[in-house]
N, C-alpha and C positions, 0 to 999 in steps of 0.2 A: 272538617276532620280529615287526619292524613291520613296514607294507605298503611296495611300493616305494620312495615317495615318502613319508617321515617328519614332511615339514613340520606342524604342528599346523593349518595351516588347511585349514577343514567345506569339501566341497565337498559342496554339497545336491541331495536327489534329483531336484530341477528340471533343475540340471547336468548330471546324471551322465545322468539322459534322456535329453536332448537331445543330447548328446555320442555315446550308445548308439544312436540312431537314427538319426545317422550314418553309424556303424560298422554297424548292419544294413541300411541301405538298399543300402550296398556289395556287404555278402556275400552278399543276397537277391538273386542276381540277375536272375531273374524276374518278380521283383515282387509275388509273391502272397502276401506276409507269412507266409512259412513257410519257412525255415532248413532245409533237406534236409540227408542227411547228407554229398553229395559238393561242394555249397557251404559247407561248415563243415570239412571236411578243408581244403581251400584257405585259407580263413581263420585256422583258428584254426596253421595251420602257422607264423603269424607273430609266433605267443607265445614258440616254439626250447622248447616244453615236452616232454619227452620222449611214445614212442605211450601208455605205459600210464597218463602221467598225464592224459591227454588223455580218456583211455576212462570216466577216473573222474569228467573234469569233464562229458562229456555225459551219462553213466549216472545223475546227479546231477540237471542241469538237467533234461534230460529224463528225470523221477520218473514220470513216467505211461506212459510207453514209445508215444510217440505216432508216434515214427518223425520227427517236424521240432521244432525248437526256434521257439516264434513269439517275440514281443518280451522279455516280463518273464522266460520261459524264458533268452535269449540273453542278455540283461541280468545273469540270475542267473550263468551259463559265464563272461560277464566277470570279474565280480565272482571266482569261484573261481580264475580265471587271473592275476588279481594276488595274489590269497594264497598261490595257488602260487608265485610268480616271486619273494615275497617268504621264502620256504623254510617254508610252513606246509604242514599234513599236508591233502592233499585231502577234506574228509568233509562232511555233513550240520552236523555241531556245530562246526565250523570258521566256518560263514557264518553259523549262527544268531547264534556270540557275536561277532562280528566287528563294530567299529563300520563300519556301512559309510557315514556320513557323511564318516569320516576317510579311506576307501580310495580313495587314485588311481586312475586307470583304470590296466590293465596294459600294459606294453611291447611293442607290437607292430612286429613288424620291417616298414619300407618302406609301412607302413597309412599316413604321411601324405602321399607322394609319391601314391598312391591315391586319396585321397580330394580332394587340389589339382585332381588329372586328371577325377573322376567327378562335380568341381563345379557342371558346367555340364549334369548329367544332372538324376536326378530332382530334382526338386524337396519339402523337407520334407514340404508340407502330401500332398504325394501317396502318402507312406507310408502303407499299410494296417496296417504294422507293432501301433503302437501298441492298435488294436484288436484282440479275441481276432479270428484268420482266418475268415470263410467258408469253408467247402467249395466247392471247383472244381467238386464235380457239383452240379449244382442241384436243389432238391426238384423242379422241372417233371417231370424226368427219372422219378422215381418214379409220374408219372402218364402217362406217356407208353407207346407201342405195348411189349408186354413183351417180351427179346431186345434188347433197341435195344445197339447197340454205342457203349460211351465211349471215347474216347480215351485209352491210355494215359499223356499226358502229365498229362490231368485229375486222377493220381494222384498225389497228396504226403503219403500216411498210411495207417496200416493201416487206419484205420476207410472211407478212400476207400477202399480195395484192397477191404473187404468190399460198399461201397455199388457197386457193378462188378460182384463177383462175384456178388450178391445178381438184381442190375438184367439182367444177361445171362443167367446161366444159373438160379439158384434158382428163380427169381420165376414164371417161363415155366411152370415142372414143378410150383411151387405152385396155377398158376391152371387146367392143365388139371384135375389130382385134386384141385381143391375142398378144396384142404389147408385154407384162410381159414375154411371152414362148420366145419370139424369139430377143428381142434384150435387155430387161431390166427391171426387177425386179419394180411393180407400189412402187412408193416414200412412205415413210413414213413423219410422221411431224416430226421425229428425222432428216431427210435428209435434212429439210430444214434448219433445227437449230443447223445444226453441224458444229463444231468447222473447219474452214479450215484445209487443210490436205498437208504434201511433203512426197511422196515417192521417199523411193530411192533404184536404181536398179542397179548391175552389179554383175561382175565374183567375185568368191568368195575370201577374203584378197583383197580387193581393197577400204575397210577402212570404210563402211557403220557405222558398229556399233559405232565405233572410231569417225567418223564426228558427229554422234548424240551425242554423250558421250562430245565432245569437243565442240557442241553449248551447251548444259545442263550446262557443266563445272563442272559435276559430273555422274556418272552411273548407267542405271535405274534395276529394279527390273529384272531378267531374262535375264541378258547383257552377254554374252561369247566373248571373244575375241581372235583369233589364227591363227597361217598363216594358219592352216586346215581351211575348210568348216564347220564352227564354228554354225551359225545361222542355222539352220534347220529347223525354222518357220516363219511365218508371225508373225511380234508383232507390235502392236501397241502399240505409249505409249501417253497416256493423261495422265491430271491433275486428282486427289483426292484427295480425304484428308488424308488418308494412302496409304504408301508402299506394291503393292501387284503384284500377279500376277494370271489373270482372265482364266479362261480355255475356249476355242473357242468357244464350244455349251452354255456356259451360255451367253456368250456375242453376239450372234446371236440371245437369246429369248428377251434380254434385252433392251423394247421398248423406254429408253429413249437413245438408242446409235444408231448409222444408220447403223448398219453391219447386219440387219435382213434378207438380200438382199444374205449373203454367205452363207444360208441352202441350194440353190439351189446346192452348188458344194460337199454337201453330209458331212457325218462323217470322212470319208478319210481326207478330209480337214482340218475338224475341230480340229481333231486332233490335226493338223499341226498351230491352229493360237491359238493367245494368246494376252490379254489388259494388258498393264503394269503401273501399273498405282505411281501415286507420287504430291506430293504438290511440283508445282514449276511453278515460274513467267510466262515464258515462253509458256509454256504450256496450261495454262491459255486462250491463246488468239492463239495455233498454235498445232496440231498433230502429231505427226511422224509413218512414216508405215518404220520399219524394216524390208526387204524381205532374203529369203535364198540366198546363192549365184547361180547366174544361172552356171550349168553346159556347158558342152564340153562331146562331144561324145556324139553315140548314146548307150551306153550301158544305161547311167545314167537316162538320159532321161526316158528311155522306163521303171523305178526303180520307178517314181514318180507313188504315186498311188491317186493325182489329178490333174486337168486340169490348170498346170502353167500357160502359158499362159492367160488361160479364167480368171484367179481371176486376174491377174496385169490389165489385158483388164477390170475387174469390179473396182478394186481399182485407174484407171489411170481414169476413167469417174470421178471421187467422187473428185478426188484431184485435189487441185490449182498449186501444182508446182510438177517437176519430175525430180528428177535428177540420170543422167547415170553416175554413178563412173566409171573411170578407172585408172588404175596406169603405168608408163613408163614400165614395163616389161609384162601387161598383157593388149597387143591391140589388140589382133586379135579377132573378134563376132566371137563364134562359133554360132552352128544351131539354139538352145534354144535361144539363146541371140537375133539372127537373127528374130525368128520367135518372142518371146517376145516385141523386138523392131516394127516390121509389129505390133504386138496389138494394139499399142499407137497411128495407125490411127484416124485422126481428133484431138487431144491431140496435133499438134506438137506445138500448141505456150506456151503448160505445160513448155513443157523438155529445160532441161539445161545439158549440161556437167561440169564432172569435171575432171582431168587430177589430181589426188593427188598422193601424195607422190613426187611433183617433187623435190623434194630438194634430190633423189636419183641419180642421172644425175646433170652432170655440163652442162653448159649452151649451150655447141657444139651440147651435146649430145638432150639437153632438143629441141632444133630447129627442129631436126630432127626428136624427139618422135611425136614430135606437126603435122609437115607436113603427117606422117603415118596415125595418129587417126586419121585426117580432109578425109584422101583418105582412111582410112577404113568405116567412117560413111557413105562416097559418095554416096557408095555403098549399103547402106542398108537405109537410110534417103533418101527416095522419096519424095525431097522438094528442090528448086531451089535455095533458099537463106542458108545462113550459119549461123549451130548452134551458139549459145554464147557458148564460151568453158571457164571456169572459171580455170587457172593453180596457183597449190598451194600444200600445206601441211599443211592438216587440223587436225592437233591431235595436244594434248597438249604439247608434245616435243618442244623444241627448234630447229627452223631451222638450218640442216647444213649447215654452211656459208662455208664447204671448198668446198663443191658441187654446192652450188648458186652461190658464190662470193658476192659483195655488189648488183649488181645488180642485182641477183636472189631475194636479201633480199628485195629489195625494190619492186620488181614486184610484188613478192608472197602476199605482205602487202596490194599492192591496191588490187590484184585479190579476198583478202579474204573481205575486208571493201565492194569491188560490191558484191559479193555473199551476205554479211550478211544484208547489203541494199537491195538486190533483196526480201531475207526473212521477212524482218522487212516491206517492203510494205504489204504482203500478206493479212496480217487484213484490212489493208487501202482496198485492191483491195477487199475481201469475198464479199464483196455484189453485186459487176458489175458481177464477177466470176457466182453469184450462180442465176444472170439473165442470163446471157449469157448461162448457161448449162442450164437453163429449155426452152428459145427458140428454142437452139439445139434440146431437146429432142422433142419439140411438131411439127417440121419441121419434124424430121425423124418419128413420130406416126403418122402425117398426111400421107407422103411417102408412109409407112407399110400399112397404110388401103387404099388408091386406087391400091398399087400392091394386095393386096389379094382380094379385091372387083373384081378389073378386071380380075384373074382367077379363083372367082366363076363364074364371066359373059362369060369366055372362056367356060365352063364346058356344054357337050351334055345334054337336059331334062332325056332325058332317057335312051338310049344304048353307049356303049361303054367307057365308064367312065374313067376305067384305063385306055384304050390307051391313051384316051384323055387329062387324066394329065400328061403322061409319055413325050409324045408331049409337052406340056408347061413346064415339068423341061429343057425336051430338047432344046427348043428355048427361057429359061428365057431371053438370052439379048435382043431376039427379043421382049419380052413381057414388058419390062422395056423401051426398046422405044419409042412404043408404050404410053406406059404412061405418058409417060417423053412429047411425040409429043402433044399428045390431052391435055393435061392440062398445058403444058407450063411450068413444074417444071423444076428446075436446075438441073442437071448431078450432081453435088456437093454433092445432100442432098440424093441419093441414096445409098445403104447398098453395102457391097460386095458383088459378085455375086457368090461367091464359097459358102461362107458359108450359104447365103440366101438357096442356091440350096438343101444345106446338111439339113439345118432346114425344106423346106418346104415336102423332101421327106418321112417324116413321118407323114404329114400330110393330109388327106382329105378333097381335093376343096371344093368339092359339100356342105359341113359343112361350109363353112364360110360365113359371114355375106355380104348379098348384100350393096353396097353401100348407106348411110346415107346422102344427103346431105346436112341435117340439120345440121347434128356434127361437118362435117366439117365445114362445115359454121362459126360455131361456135367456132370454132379452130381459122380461118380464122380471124376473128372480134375479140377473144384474140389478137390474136398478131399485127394487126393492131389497133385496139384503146384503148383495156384495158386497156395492158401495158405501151404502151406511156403517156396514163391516169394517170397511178398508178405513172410512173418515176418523172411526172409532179406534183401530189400530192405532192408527198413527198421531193421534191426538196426544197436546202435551200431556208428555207421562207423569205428571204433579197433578191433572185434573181428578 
């Protein structure tokens, strides 16, 4: 069935823009280029489309669950309101195959009598529309006195509802217990608004760069590729508007990116990382963190002159997906890889494997590569259930078919189509993702500040000090049960006990803040009714 208006003539995306930003200058009517859901009920009630088809065209444009629809979002709900109105089925593959140079705009009832009236309001160039929105809270705010109270009106998105919740109550109870020294760096409003993130980790020649090179479908700024130990840095590669390549200390001062967080691991480091940046689709809406290859042996190892581990352990917090490269001739985890892989504690629903380069191994051989990896992971993946293993050959090559056979061809095909559907959700998922990591983090600051509360309260008034701490490194599990007993916290949301042991030992008790439990309180009543609050806001407004 055709769209409302059957005429055969193009009306071009120039038009249809312009036309569109119109129509959202209208419905926005705030002006903050951001489509809420109680100015989009109003609006879009003048399409006469029933409530459930409505539910489908917001659930749709808004694919990231951002809570507002900004321009090319609103632009897209257009577009599905005339294929509605024209009797087609509301879906994803509806607007993919749709020519939308031929589709009229849709029928909106009394929208031109509106727009005659609102002609002498804003003015085009004034639309922020067409630009992705600003955040109403400003980074300032993040540097500002901690507690500071925002405005509820400043809130038009879940990710403001966390930058709020974060800025008023988290932040305050992060800075008294030193949560930033000892488990994690306080947020910036770049962390909040960054672009989802896949890192990807394994032995070096086991195809990293290659895999990224082969989703781009072309190769970014600072790419090396060799069966040596090729990458020697951490790089990351985003979108910009040119070809470049960013050096590590500038891209750790540069407050609209979220990596301000890896000064902590010093110049040694920085050294070592680099932003690569390029205009390209993709990119646009996804990250990629290229890491060095992990070594073997310990000579190599003890060579690095920074905390491997500790930066994958901060880049595996930040990122939505993780994927462990290997290849049929390199399964065995050495140390590094061993102990790298322990980082990614709490992360395990990140990670994914991937088994590339199979098309080097015929199919006897590929059975048996598969049953080794699964019983070498066993062994280092302390988790009961079984990873997703993704088998393939992910470069731009043509598959060997004398080593696959057909049926390698055909398996490799679907295993790469789930992989590239796994990736292609990510944007979909950035928003549950970037609630789901700040609840995490405010259960473990909660954790952090009654274990240090309770060993200021362990701590003698006056004589004997150092025994007395020496005593509580020593029985820390005693002292975490303890805590764990009187307050009824879960075993779950507890830290390591080695490494806690190691952080607290350069610390003095008697210096830490006696228990608050205001803050927590307050912590408490975050995540029991803010957030449910906030979810509930901003839920699509047809629910």
């Amino acid at each position: 069935m055709g769209p409302p208006d059957s005429s055969p003539n193009k009306w071009n995306l120039k038009e249809q823009r312009n036309t569109y930003l119109q129509w959202f200058s209208l419905a926005d009517e705030d002006g903050d280029g951001r489509l809420t859901g109680n100015d989009a009920l109003k609006f879009f009630a003048m399409s006469n489309l029933s409530k459930p088809e409505l539910k489908q065209v917001w659930a749709i444009a808004d694919s990231k669950r951002q809570g507002y629809l900004g321009f090319y979002e609103f632009m897209t709900a257009m577009q599905l309101v005339s294929l509605a109105q024209a009797g087609n089925e509301i879906s994803q593959d509806t607007i993919s195959n749709a020519d939308l140079e031929r589709l009229q705009p849709p029928t909106m009832e009394g929208l031109a009598k509106k727009l005659k009236k609102n002609s002498g309001g804003k003015s085009e160039s004034a639309i922020v529309a067409c630009h992705p929105s600003e955040s109403p809270i400003p980074a300032s705010w993040f540097n500002s006195k901690s507690g500071k109270k925002i405005p509820l009106k400043s809130v038009t998105s879940i990710i403001d509802g966390l930058k709020k919740s974060y800025i008023e109550k988290l932040r305050p109870l992060e800075k008294t217990y030193q949560f930033h020294d000892f488990v994690s760096p306080l947020l910036t409003s770049s962390d909040f608004d960054a672009k989802p993130m896949v890192m990807l980790l394994g032995q070096y020649s086991t195809g990293k760069t290659t895999f990224i090179k082969h989703l781009l479908k072309t190769s970014y700024p600072g790419a090396h590729i060799g069966p040596e130990p090729t990458t020697d840095r951490f790089v990351v590669i985003t979108s910009g508007p040119d070809e470049r390549c960013i050096p590590g200390n500038t891209i750790a001062v540069q407050a609209d990116m979220p990596y301000s967080g890896l000064s902590s691991f010093g110049t040694a480091f920085l050294s070592k990382f680099e932003c690569s940046q390029m205009p390209h689709p993709l990119l646009e809406h996804v990250t990629f963190v290229d890491t060095p290859g992990v070594l073997s042996g310990e000579k190599q190892r003890t060579q690095r002159s920074y905390d491997f581990t500790g930066v994958t352990s901060w880049f595996a917090a930040k990122c939505d997906l993780i994927l462990l490269l290997f290849d049929p001739h390199k399964l065995d985890i050495s140390d590094e890889f061993k102990r790298v892989i322990g980082s990614l504690r709490g992360h395990d629903d990140k990670i994914r494997i991937v088994l590339n380069k199979a098309d080097q191994v015929d199919a006897q051989q590929l059975m048996r590569v598969y049953g080794a990896l699964l019983w070498s992971l066993g062994k280092v993946l302390n988790t009961p259930e079984v990873m997703r293993v993704y088998t393939g050959s992910f470069n731009d090559k043509p598959i060997r078919e004398t080593a696959a056979g057909p049926l390698g061809m055909e398996l490799f095909q679907k295993e790469q189509d789930d992989l590239l559907s796994d990736l292609n959700d990510i944007p979909k998922k950035a928003c549950d993702r970037r609630i789901n990591e700040f609840v995490k983090r405010a259960r473990a600051a909660k954790v952090h500040a009654h274990i240090v509360s309770h060993l200021k309260k362990e701590m003698p008034a006056l004589m004997g000090k150092a025994k007395a701490q020496q005593k509580l490194l020593n029985s820390l599990d005693e002292q975490f049960a303890k805590v764990q007993k009187e307050l009824h916290l879960p075993p779950g949301d507890f830290p390591s006990m080695d490494e806690y042991r190691e952080l607290l030992s350069s610390y003095n008790f008697d210096k830490f803040e006696k228990l608050r439990p205001k803050m927590v309180q307050g912590v408490d009543d975050m995540l029991a009714y803010d957030i449910p609050e906030l979810l509930k806001k901003f839920r699509n407004p047809y629910d």
